[in-house]
py3Dmol code that shows the C-alpha trace and the ligand (Angstrom):
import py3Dmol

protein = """\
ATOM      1  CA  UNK A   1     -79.028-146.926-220.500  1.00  0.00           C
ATOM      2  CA  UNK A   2     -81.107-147.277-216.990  1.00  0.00           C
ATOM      3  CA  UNK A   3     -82.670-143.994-216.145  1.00  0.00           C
ATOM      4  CA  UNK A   4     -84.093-143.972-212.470  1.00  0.00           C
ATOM      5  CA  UNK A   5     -86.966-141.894-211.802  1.00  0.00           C
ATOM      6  CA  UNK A   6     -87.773-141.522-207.558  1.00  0.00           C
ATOM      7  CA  UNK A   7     -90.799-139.185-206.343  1.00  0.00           C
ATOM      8  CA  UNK A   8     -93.778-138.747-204.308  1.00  0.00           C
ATOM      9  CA  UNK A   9     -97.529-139.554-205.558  1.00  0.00           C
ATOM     10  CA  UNK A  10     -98.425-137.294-208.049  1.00  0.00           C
ATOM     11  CA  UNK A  11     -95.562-135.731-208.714  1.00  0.00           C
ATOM     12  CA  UNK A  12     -95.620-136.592-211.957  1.00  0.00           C
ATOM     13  CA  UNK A  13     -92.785-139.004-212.611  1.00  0.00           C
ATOM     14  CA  UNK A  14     -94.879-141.847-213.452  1.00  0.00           C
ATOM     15  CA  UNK A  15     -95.937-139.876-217.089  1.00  0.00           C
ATOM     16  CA  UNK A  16     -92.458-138.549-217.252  1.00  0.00           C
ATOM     17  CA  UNK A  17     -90.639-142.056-216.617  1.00  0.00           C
ATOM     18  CA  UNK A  18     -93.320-143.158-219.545  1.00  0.00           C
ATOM     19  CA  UNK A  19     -92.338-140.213-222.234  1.00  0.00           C
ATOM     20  CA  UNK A  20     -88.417-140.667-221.282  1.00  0.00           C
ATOM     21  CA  UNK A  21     -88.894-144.340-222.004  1.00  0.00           C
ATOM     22  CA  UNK A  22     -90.760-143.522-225.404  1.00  0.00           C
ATOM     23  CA  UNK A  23     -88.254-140.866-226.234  1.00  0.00           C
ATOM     24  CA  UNK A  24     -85.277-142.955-225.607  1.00  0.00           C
ATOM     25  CA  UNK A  25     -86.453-146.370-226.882  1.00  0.00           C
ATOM     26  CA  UNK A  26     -86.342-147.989-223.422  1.00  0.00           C
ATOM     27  CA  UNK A  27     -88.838-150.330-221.534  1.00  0.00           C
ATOM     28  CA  UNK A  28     -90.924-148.573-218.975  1.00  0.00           C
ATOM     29  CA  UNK A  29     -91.442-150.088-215.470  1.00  0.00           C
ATOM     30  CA  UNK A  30     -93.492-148.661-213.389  1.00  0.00           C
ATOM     31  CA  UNK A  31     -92.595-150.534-209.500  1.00  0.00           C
ATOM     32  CA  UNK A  32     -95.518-148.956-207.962  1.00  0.00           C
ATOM     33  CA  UNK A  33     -97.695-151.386-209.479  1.00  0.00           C
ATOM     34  CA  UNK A  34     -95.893-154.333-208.289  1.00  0.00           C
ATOM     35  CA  UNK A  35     -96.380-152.886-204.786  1.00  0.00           C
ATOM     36  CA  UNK A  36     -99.878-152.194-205.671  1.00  0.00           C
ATOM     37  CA  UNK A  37    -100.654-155.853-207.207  1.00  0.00           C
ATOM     38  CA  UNK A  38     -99.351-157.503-204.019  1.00  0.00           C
ATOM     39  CA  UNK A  39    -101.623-155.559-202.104  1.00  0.00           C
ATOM     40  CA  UNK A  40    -104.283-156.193-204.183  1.00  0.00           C
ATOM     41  CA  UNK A  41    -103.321-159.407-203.921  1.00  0.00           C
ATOM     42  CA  UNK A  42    -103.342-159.738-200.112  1.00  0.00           C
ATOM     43  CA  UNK A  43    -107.047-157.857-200.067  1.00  0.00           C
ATOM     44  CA  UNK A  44    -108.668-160.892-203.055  1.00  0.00           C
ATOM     45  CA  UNK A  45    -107.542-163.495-200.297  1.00  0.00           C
ATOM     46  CA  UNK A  46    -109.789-161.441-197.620  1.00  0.00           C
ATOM     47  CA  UNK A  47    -106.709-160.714-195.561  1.00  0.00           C
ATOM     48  CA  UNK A  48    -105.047-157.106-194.125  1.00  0.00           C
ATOM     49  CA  UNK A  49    -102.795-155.618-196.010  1.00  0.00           C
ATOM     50  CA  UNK A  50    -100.690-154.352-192.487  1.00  0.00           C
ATOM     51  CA  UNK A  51    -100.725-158.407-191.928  1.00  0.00           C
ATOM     52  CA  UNK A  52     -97.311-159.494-192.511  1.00  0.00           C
ATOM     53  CA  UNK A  53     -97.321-162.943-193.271  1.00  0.00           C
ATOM     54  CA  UNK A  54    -100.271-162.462-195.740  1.00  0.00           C
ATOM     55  CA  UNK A  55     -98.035-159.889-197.801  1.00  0.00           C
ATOM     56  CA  UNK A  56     -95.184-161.654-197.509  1.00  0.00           C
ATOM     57  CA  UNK A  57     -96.866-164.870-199.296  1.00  0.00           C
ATOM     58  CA  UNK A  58     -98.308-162.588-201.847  1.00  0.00           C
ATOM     59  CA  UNK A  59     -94.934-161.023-202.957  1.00  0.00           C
ATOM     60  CA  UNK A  60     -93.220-164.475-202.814  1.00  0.00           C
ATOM     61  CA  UNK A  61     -96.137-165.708-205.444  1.00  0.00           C
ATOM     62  CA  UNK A  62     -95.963-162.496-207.285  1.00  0.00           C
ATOM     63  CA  UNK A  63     -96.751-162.583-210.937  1.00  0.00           C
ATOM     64  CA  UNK A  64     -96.060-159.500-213.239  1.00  0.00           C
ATOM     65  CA  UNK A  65     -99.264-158.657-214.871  1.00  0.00           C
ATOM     66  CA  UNK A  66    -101.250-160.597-212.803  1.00  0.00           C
ATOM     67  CA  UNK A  67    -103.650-157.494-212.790  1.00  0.00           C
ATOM     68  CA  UNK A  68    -104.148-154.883-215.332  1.00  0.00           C
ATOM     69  CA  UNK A  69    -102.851-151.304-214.458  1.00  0.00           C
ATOM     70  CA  UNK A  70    -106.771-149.971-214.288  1.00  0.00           C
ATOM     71  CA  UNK A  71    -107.374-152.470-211.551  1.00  0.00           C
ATOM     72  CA  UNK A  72    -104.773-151.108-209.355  1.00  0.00           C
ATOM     73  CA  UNK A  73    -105.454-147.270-209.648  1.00  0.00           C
ATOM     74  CA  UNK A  74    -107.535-146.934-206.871  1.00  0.00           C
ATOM     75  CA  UNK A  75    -106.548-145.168-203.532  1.00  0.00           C
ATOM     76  CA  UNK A  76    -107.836-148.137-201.642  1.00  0.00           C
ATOM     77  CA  UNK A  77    -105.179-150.215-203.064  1.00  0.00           C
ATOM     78  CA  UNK A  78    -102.276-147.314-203.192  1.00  0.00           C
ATOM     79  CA  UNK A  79    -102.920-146.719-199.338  1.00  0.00           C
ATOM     80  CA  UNK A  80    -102.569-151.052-198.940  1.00  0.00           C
ATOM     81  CA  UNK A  81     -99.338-150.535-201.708  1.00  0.00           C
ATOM     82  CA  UNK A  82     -97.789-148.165-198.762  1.00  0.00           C
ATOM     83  CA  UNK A  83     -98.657-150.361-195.867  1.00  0.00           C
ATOM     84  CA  UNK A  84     -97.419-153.751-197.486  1.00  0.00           C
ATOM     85  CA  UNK A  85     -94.332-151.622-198.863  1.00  0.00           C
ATOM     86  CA  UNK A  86     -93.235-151.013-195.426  1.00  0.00           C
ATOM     87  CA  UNK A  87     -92.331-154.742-194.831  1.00  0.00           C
ATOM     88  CA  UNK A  88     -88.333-155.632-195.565  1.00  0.00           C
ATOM     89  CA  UNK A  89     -89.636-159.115-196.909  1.00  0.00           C
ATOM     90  CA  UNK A  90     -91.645-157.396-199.593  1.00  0.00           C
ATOM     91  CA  UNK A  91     -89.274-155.457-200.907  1.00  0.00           C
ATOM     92  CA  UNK A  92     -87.193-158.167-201.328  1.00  0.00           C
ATOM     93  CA  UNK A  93     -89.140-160.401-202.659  1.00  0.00           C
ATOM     94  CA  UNK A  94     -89.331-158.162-205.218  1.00  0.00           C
ATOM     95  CA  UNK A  95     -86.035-156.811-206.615  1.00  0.00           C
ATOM     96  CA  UNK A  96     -84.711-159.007-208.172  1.00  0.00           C
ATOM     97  CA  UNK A  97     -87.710-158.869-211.336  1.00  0.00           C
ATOM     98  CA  UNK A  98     -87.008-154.988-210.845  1.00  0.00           C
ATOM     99  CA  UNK A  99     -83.026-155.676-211.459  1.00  0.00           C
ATOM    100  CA  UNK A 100     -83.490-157.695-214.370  1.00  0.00           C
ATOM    101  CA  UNK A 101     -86.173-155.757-215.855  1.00  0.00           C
ATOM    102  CA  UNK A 102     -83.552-152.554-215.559  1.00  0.00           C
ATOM    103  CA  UNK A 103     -80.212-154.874-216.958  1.00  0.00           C
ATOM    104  CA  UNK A 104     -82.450-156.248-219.565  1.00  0.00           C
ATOM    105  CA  UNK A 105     -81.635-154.849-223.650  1.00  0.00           C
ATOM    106  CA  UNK A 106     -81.842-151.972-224.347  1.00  0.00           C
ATOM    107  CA  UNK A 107     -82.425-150.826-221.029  1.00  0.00           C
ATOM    108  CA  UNK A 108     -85.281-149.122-218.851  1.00  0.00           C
ATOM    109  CA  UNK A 109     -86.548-146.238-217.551  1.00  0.00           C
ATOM    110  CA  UNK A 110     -88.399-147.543-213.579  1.00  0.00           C
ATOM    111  CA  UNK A 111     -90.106-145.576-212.083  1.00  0.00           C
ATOM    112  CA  UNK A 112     -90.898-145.862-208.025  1.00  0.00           C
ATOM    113  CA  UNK A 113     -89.764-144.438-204.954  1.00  0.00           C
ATOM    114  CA  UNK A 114     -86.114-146.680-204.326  1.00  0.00           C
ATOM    115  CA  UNK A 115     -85.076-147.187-207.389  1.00  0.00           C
ATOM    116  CA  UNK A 116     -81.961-144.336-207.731  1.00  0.00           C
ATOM    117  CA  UNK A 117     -81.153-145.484-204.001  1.00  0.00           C
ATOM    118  CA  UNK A 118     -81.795-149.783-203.629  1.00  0.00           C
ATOM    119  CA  UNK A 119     -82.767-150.951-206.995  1.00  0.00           C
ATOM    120  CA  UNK A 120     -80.139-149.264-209.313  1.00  0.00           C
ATOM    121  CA  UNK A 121     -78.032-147.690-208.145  1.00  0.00           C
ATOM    122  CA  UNK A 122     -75.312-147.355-211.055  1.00  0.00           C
ATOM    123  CA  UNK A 123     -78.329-146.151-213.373  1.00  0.00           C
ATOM    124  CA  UNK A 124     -77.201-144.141-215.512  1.00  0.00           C
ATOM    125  CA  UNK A 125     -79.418-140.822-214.743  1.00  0.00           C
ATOM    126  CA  UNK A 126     -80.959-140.335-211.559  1.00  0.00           C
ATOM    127  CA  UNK A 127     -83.888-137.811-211.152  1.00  0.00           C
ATOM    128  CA  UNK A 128     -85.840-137.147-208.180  1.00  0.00           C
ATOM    129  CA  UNK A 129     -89.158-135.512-209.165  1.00  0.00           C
ATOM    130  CA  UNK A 130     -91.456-133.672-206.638  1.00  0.00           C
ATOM    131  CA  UNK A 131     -94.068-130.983-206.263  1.00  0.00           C
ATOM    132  CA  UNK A 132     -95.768-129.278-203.482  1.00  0.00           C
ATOM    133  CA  UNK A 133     -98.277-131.877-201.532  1.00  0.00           C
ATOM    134  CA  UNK A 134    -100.859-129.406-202.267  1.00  0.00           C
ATOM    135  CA  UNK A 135    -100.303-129.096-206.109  1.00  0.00           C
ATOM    136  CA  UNK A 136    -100.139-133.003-206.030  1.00  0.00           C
ATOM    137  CA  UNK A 137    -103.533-133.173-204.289  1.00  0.00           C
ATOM    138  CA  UNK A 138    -105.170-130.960-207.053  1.00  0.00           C
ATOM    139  CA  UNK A 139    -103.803-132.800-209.852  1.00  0.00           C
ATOM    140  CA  UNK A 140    -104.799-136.449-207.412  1.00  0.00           C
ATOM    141  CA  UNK A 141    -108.373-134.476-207.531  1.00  0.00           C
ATOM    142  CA  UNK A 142    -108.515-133.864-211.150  1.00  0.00           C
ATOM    143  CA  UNK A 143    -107.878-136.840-212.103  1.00  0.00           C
ATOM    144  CA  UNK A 144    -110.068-138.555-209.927  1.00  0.00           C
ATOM    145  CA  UNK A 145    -112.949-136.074-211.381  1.00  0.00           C
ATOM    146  CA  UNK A 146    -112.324-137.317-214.499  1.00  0.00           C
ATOM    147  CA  UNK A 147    -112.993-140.928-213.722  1.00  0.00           C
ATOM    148  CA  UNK A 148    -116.261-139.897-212.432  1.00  0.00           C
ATOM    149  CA  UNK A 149    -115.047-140.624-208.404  1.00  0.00           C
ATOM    150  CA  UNK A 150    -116.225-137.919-206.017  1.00  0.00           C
ATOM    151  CA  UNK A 151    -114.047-136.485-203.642  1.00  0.00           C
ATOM    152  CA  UNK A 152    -112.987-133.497-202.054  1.00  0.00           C
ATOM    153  CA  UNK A 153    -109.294-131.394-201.999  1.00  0.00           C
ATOM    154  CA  UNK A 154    -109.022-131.836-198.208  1.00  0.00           C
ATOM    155  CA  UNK A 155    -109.391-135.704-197.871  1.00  0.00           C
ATOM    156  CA  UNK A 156    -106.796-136.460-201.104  1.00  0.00           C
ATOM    157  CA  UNK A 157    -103.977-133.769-199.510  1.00  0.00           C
ATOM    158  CA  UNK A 158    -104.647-135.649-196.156  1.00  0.00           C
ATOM    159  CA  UNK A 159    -104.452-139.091-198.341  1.00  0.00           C
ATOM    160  CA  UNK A 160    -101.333-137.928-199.861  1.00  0.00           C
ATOM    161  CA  UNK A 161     -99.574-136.358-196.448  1.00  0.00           C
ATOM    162  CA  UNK A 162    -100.385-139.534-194.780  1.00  0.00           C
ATOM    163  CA  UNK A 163     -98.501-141.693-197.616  1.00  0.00           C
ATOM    164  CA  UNK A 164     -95.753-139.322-198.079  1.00  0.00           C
ATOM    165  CA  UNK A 165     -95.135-139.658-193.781  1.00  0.00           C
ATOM    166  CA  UNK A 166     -95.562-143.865-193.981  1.00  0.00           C
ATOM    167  CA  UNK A 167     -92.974-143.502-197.909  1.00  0.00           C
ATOM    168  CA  UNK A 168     -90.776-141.508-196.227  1.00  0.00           C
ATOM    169  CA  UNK A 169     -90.700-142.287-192.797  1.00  0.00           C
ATOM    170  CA  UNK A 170     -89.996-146.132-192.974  1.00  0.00           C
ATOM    171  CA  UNK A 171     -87.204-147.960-191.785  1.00  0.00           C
ATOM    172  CA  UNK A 172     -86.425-150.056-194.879  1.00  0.00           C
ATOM    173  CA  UNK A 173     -85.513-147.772-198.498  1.00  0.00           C
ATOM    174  CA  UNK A 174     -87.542-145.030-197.503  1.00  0.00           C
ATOM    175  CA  UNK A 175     -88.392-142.224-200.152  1.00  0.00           C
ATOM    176  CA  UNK A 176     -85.352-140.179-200.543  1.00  0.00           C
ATOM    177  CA  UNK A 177     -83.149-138.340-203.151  1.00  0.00           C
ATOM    178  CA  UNK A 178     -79.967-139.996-204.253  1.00  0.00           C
ATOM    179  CA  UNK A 179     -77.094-137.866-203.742  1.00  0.00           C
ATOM    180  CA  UNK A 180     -76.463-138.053-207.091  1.00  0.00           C
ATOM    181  CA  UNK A 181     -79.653-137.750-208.515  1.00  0.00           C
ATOM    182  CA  UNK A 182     -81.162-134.377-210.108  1.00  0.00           C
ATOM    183  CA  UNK A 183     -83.988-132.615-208.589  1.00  0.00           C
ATOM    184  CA  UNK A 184     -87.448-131.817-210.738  1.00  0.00           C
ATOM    185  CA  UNK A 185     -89.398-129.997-209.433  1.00  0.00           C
ATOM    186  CA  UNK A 186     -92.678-130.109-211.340  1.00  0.00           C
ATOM    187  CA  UNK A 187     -94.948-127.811-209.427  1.00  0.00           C
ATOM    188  CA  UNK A 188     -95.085-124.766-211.782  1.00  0.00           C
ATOM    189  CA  UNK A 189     -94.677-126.995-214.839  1.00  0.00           C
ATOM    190  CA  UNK A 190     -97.379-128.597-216.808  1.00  0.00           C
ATOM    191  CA  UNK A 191     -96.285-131.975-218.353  1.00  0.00           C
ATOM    192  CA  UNK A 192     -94.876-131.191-221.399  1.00  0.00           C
ATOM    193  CA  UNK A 193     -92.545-128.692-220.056  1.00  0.00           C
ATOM    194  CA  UNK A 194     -91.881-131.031-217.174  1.00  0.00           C
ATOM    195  CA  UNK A 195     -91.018-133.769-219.965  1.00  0.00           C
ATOM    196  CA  UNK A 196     -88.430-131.237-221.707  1.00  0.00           C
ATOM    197  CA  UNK A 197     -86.661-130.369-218.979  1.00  0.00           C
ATOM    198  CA  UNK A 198     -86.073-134.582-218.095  1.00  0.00           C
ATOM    199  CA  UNK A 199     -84.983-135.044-221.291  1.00  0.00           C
ATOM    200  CA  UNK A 200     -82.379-131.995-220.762  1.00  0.00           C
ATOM    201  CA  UNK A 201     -81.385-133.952-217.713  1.00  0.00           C
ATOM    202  CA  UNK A 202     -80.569-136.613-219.550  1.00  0.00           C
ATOM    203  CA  UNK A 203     -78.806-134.725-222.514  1.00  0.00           C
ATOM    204  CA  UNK A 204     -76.569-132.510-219.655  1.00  0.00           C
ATOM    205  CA  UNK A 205     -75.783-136.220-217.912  1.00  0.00           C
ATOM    206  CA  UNK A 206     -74.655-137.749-221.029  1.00  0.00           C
ATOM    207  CA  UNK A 207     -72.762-135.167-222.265  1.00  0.00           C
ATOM    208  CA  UNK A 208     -70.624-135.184-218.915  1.00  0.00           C
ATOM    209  CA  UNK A 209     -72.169-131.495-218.224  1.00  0.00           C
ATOM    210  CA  UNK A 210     -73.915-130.596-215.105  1.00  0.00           C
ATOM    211  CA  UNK A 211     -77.875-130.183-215.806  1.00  0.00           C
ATOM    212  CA  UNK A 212     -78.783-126.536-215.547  1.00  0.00           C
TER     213      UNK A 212
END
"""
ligand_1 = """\
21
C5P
O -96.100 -145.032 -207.312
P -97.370 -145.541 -206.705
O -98.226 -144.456 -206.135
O -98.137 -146.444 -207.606
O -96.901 -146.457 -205.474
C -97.795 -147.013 -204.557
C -97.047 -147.274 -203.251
O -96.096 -148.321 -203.470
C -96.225 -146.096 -202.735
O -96.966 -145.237 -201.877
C -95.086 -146.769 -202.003
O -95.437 -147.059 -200.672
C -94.907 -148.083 -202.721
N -93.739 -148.066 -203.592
C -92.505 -148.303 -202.998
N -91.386 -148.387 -203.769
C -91.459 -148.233 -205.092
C -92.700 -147.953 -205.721
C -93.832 -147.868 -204.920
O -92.411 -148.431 -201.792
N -90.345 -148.350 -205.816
"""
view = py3Dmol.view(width=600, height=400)
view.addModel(protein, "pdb")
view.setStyle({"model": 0}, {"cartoon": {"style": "trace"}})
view.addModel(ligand_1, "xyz")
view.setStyle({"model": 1}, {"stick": {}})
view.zoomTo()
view.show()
């Protein structure tokens, strides 16, 4: 089974993609980090992440787990993820790990903000989980409280607006909803209820009924 999970920052479908995956018994990928290790990447070599060639090399030499996750959680390197996300050659360079990762036994749950629309489009269950931008930039805020970083509601909603415009608003497999994927909206739910009602998804798609 491939489940595909699409959805703004902080929406919570990277901890829902993660509990589906656990739930089902299916490998987890999470694509923002590949976007986020190639712009890490690009910044190490003391280039700009809106330079094209420079990201283009990076994604071309990418190696999975090249960084840990806690190296890439920063907002400096999520705002570079965006920017080098934008470029076609990117992308490309990197789906076809993402397609093998998904047709690989006994299938994944992948997380990311293409992957019902370019990546996998067959999966199996589509969701598209979202939230208000300003209930995503108080949980962006919380969390950043609790790893000690100081900032305030106003610059992480304008953070998150200005990511959600350069997501959404590019040429190449811009953030959208799959026709045929189902819509979670998270923003009165707190993550266990939010997990439930994916997994009810799932159970409605697989037993040919339509989710409620
Ligand atoms: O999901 P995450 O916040 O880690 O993603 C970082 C950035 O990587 C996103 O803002 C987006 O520009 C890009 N991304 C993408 N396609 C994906 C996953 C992430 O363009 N499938």
């Amino acid at each position: 089974m491939i489940i595909a999970i699409d959805g703004p920052a902080a929406s919570g479908k990277g901890t829902i993609a993660k509990r589906l995956a656990a739930h089902y018994g299916l490998r987890h990928l999470d694509s923002g980090l590949l976007y986020r290790g190639v712009a890490k990447a690009v910044i190490e070599g003391g280039r700009d992440p809106a330079d094209r060639d420079a990201a283009v090399a990076a994604a071309r030499a990418f190696e999975p787990g090249r960084y840990p996750a806690s190296a890439l959680k920063g907002d400096d390197v999520a705002k570079a993820a965006s920017q080098v996300a934008a470029i076609p050659q990117v992308r490309e360079a990197l789906i076809a790990f993402q397609r093998s990762f998904a047709r690989t036994r006994p299938g994944a749950v992948i997380d990311g903000r293409d992957i019902g629309t370019v990546i996998a489009p067959d999966a199996d269950v589509k969701i598209f989980v979202t939230a208000t931008p300003e209930e995503r930039a108080r949980r962006r805020l919380l969390e950043l409280q609790g790893r000690g970083e100081a900032s305030d509601e106003a610059a992480v909603l304008a953070d998150i607006l200005a990511r959600d415009a350069r997501d959404t608003g590019r040429a190449v497999a811009p953030l959208r909803q799959a026709p045929d994927a189902h819509l979670l909206d998270t923003t009165h739910l707190a993550i266990d209820p939010a997990v439930r009602a994916a997994i009810d998804i799932v159970e409605a798609v697989r037993a040919g009924r339509k989710p409620a």
